[in-house]
N, C-alpha and C positions, 0 to 999 in steps of 0.2 A: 762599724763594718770591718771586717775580715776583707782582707785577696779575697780569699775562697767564694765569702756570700757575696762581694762584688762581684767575681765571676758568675756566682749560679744567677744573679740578675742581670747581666749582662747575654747570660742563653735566654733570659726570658722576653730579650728584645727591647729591654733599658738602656740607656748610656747613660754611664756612671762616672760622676764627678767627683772625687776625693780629697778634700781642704788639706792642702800642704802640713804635715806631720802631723795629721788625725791622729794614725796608727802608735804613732813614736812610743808611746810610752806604754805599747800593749804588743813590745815587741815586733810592731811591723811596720819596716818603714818605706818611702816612700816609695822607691821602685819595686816593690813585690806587687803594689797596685798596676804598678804600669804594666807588667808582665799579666798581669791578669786582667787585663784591656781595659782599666779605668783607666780617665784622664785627671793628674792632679792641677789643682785651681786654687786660687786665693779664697780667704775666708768670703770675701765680696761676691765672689764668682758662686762660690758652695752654695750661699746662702741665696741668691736669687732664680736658684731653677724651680720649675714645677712640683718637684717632688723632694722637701727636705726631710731626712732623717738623723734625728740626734739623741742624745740620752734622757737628757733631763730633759725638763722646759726652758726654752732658752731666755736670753735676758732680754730687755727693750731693746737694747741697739741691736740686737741679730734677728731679733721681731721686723723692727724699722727697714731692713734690706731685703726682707719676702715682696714679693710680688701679690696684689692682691687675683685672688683665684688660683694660687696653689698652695699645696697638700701638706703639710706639718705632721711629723711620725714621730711620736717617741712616749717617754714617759711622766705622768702630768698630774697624779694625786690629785685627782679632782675631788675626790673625797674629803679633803681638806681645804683645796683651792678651787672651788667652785666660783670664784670670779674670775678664774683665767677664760672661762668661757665668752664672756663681755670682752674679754681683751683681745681673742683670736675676731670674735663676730667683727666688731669696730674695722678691722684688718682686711674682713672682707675674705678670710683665709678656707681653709677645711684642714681639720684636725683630728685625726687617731691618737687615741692615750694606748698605748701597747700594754699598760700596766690595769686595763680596763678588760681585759678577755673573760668571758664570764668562763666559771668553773665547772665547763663539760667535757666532756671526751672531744671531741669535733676541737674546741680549741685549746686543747693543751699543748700540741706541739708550736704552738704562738706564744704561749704563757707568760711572760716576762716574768711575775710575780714569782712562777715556782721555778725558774729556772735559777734565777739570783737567792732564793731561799735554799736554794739544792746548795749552793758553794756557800750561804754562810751556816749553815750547819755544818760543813765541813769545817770551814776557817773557824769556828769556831770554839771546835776541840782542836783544833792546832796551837789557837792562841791559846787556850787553859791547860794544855802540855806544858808552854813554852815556859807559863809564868808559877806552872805547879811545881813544887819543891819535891818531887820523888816521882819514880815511873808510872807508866799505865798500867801495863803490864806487868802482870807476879813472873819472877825468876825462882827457878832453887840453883844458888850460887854455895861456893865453898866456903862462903861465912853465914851461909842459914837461907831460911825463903824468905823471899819479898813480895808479903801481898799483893796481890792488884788495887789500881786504884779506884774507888768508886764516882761513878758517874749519875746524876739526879737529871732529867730532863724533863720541864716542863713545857708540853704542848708538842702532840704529835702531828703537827704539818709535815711540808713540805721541808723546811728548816730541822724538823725534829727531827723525821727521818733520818735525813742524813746525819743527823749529827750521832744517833745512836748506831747507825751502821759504821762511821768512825770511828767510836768510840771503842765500840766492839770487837772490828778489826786491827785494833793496838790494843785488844787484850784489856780493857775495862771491867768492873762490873757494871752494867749497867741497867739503872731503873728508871721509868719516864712514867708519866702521870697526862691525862686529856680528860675534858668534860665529854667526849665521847666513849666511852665504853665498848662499842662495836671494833674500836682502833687495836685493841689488844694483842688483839693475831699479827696484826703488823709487826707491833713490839716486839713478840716472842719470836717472829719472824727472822728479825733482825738481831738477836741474841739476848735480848733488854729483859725483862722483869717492868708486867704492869702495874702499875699500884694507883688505887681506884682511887674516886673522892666521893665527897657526897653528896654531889651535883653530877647532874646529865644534862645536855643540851642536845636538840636535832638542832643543825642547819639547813637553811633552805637558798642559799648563795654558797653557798662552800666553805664561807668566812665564821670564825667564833662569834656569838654573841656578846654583848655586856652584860653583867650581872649584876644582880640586886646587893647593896649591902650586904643582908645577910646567911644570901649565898656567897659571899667574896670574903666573910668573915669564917664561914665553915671551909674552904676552902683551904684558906690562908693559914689556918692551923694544922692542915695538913703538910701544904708545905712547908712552915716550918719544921716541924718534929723532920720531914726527909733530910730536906739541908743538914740538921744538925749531925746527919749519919752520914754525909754524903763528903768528898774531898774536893768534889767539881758541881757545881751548877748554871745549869745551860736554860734561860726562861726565854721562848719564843714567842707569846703573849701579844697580838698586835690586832684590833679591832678595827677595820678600815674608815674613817672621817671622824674617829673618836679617840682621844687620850689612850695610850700606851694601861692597861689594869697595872694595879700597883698586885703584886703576887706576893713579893718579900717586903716586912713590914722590917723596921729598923732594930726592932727589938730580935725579928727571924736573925736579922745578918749579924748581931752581936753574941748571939748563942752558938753560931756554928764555930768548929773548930778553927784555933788556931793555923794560917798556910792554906787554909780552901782558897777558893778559886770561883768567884761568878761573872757568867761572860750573859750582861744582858742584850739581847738581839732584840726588844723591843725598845729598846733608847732611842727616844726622839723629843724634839722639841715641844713636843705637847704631852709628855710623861714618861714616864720607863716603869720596867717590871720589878725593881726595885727599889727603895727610899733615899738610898742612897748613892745612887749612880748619876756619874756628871757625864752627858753625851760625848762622846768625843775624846776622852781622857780613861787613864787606867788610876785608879785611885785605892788605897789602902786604909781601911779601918784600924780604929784604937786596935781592937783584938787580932790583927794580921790577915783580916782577910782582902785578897783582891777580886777587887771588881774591875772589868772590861765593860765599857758602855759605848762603843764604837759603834757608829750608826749606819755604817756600808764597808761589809764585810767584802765583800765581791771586789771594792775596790783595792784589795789586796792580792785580786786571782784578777789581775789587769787580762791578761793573754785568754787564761778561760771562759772571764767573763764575759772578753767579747767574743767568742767565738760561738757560746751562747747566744749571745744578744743578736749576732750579726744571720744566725740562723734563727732563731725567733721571727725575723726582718724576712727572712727570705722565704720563711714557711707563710705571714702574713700574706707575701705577692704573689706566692701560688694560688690562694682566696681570690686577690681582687685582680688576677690577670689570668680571667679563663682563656683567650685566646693564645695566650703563651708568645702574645705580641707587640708585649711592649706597651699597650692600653691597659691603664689603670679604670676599673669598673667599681664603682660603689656600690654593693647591691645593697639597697637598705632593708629588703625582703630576708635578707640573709640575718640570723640571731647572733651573728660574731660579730660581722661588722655592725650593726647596727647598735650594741651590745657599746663597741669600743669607739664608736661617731661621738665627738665634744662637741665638733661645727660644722655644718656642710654648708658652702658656699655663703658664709657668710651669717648662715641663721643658724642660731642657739638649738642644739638636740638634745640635751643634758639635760637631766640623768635618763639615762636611758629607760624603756620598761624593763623590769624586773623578770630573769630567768631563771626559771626554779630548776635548782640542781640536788635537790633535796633526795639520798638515799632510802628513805623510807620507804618498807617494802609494801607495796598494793594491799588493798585491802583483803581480804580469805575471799569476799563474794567476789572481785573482780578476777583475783587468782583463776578461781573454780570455775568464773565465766570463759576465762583467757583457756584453760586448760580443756573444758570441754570440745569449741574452737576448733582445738590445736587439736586433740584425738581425729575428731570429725575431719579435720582436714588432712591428718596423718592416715586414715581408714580410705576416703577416697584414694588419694594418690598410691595405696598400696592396693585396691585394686583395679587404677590403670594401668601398675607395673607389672600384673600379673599374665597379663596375655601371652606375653612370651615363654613364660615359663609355662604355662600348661601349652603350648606349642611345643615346646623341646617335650615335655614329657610323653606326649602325641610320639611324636618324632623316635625316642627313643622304646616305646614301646613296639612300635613296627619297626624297628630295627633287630630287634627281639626277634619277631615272629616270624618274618623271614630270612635269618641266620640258620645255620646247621644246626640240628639239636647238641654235637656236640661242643658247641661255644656258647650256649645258654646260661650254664653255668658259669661260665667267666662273665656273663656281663650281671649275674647276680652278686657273685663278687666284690663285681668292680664298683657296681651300685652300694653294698653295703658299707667298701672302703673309703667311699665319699662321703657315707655319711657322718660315716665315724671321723673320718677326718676334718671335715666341717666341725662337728661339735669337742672334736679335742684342741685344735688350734684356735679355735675361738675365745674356748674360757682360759687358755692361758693369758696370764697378766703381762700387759704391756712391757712391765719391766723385766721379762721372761722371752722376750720375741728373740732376742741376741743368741744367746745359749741354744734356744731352740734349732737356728741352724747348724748347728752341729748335728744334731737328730736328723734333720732333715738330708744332710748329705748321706746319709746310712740309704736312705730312699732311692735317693738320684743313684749311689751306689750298684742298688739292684734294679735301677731302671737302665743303665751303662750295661753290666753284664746281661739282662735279655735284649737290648740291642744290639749289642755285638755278636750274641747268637744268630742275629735275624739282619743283620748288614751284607751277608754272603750270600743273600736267600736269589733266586733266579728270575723271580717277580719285578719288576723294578720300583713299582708303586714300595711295597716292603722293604725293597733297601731304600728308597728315598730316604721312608719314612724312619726306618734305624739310623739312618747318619744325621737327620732332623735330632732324633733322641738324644742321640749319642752326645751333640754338639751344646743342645741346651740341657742335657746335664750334666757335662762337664764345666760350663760357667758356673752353674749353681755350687757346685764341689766345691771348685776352685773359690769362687767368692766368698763363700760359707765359712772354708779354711780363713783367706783373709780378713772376713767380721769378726771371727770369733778371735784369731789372733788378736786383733786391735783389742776387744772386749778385755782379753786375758792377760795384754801391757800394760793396762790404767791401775790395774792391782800388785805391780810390778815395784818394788823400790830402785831408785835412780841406778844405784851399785849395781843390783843384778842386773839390769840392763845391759 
């Protein structure tokens, strides 16, 4: 937890307890809590309230000082520790895996998983800067040009993302590689260069699948042949309750260039994305290549990570505190929480049911079903919303008929100028609307001079109504000028300014 997300639960009618130098080494210490109305407490005092919040899962002895009947929040791979569930139940506890939020829209801003993947795809072209032997970025210097360096990313996540939007942003070239094919646009989005395989998968959890032999062999020789062209690679590769895929085969990491650089972010004790990667350690091959196989990158982004983490926490108890009062609510009707429940009140919920977050687009008949529907129901409500308008055209027709014959003519005018005006500012393009008020003040222009004509007139109704004119089209002038000013700064270099 942050000051800040201790503060935003603290509006939400919490009191918040915060174990003597939590923060320390995430840059915030203990009085920034106090200022933002948490109370700090010993580890003994932290760990026996209702409600505890911590990173990982914690060990027995900080198990041993919960209270049975309350709440455990954090992060808990149950994917792989599926008997920590037996160990919370015995305790009598209730348990949230934060790192459990199924992969929908509704819970992404809880996400734990993509938020810590967001910072190590960062940190992780920082570290393959750190340990690469030449720039990212191409120079032309006064001893010649310096190419840019290239960048290979395998697995467009959450992790990959960012790491190609870093990479990008220091001037790399960069290519990335996914068993999705629809990810592409993302890539090019981000500056990357996609390069396909020849494998596809759909997911229907959010998460990669594992692969067959030999698809993991067709694969595997595509990565290598990239490695060998590449100066950096970055493999993201992580299957939830399953072994780390082996991506780089030993033979891949001994073909690539002499001074490359692999930063595996699927290192862990149950495998990594390459053969030769020891968790935890940066290690160098006969042929000079390094490897990064550091298994918590986030824990290098202490400050960001928790500021993340500690808003992930605060987005959760907006969910489970509809009263905004301080009561924690479990709805288990709800697919989040019920989605990230290990134990409630002492009885085993795990694993959850399965929530399909699968992109696949509907079938043509459902399409065509959904769309028909949608006209039907777009057809009715346009003509509820017609009454009014055939009312003003009522309206305006007998305004017509008993005017003077000689102002007939102006309201046929006036009618043809609306319409034409209607379908010329219409099909201008959004990205045209700016400029446009420029034109537009030429308008207000000649609606200024025939009110001022008509400001002096002996009527009062008609001067009202000219100093009305007059008033609101000289904001529009005036404002227009100012839009378009701003519009015509942004194309401005810094100097001429």
């Amino acid at each position: 937890m942050t000051p800040d997300s201790a503060k935003k639960l603290i509006k939400m009618g919490y009191e918040v307890c915060v174990q003597s130098g939590a923060g320390t080494l995430a840059a915030f210490p203990d009085s920034e809590y106090v200022v933002a109305g948490a109370q700090i407490v010993s580890r003994e005092e932290a760990w026996s309230q209702e409600l505890v919040i911590c990173i990982d899962f914690p060990l027995d002895q900080e198990l041993d000082l919960m209270e049975a009947g309350s709440t455990l929040i954090c992060r808990m791979r149950m994917e792989s520790h599926a008997d920590r569930a037996d160990v919370l139940a015995a305790r009598g506890l209730t348990a949230l895996a934060m790192d459990a939020a199924p992969r929908i829209s509704r819970a992404q801003p809880l996400d734990v998983r993509s938020s810590m993947a967001n910072l190590s795809g960062y940190k992780a072209v920082i570290e393959a800067a750190n340990e690469l032997g030449r720039l990212f970025g191409g120079q032309m210097t006064a001893a010649g040009k310096v190419a840019p360096a290239k960048v290979y990313i395998i697995g467009v996540g959450v992790s990959g993302l960012a790491a190609i939007g870093t990479a990008s942003a220091m001037g790399a070239e960069v290519s990335a590689t996914d068993v999705r094919p629809e990810v592409a646009d993302q890539v090019e989005s981000l500056g990357g260069t996609f390069v396909p395989i020849p494998v596809t998968q759909e997911s229907t959890d959010g998460y990669a699948k594992a692969m067959g032999d030999d698809e993991q062999a067709r694969v595997q020789q595509v990565y290598a042949e990239q490695a060998r062209l590449h100066d950096v690679v970055i493999t993201t590769a992580q299957v939830p309750g399953r072994p780390s895929p082996l991506l780089l085969t030993e033979e891949a990491v001994r073909a690539m260039k002499p001074g490359s650089v692999i930063v595996d972010l699927g290192a862990s004790d149950q495998g990594s994305n390459t053969a030769l990667t020891v968790p935890d350690e940066v290690v160098r091959t006969d042929n000079n290549v390094t490897i990064i196989g550091y298994r918590n990158l986030p824990n290098k982004l202490p400050t960001q990570a928790s500021q993340l983490f500690g808003q992930n926490v605060v987005n959760l108890f907006k969910l489970l505190t509809p009263g905004r009062d301080g009561i924690c609510v479990l709805d288990e009707d709800d697919e989040v929480i019920r989605a990230m429940t290990v134990v409630l009140d002492g009885s085993i919920m795990w694993p959850p049911p399965p929530v399909s977050v699968s992109a696949k687009p509907a079938p043509a008949a459902t399409a065509d079903a959904k769309g028909a529907g949608a006209k039907e129901e777009a057809s009715k409500s346009r003509w509820h919303g017609l009454w009014w308008k055939v009312l003003l055209g009522i309206l305006a027709v007998a305004l017509i008929l008993v005017a003077p014959e000689s102002m007939q003519s102006h309201f046929v005018v006036f009618a043809l100028a609306v319409i034409v005006g209607f379908y010329v500012i219409t099909n201008v393009t959004h990205t045209l609307h700016t400029p446009l008020m420029s034109v537009t003040n030429a308008i207000s222009g000649i609606i200024i001079v025939g009110a001022l004509l008509q400001v002096g007139s002996a009527n009062p109704l008609i001067c009202a109504l000219a100093f009305v004119a007059i008033a609101i089209a000289s904001i529009n002038i005036f404002g227009g000028f100012l839009v378009t000013n701003r519009m015509l700064s942004m194309f401005q270099r810094s100097s001429d300014k």
